[in-house]
C-alpha positions in Angstrom: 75.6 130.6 119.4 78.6 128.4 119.0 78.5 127.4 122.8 75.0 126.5 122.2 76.5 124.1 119.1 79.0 122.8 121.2 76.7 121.7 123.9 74.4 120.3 121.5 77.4 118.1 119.7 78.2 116.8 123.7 74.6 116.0 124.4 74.7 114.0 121.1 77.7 112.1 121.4 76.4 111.6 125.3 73.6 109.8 124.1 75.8 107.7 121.5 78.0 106.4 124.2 74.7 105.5 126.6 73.2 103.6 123.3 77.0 101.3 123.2 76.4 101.0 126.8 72.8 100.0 126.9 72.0 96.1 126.5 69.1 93.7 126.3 68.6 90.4 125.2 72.2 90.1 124.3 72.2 93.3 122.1 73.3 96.9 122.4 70.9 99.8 121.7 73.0 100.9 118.7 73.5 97.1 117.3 68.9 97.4 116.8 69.6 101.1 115.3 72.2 99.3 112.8 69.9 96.4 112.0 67.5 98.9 111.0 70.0 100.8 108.9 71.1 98.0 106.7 67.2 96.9 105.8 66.8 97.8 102.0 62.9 98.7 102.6 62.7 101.8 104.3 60.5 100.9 107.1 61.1 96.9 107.5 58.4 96.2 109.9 60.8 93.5 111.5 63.1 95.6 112.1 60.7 97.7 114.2 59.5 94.7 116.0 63.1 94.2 116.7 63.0 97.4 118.4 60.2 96.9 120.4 61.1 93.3 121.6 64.2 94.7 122.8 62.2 97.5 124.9 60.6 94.9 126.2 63.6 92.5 127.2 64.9 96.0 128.3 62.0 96.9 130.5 61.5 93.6 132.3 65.8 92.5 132.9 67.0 95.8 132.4 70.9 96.4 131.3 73.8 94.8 132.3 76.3 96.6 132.9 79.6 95.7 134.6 80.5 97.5 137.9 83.5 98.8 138.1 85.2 100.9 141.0 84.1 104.2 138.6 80.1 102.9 138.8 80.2 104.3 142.4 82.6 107.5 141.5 79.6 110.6 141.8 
């Protein structure tokens, strides 16, 4: 059971570090989660269109990320 925990925690803080990684339009996955988080409506429509703009910017140029000598370390 706590194995199970710990491999749960991992997979979460996996998918934190890919969110700081991903970028579109200029902004990191996390930044649009953030923007949402500091709305004071609880759903802020803009905030979701936000979301979905960047999906789309996402989508159509995809991420940049730099390539290092690690990108091609499997």
């Amino acid at each position: 059971m706590v194995a199970d925990f710990v491999r749960y925690i991992e997979g979460l803080i996996s998918i934190f570090r890919l969110t700081e990684k991903l970028d579109a339009a200029g902004d990191t996955m996390s930044r649009i989660f953030h923007l949402c988080r500091e709305s004071k409506e609880r759903l802020d429509p803009k905030a979701m269109e936000n979301f979905k703009n960047w999906i789309i910017n996402f989508d159509v140029w995809g991420s940049f990320l730099p390539l290092t000598a690690q990108s091609w370390d499997v």
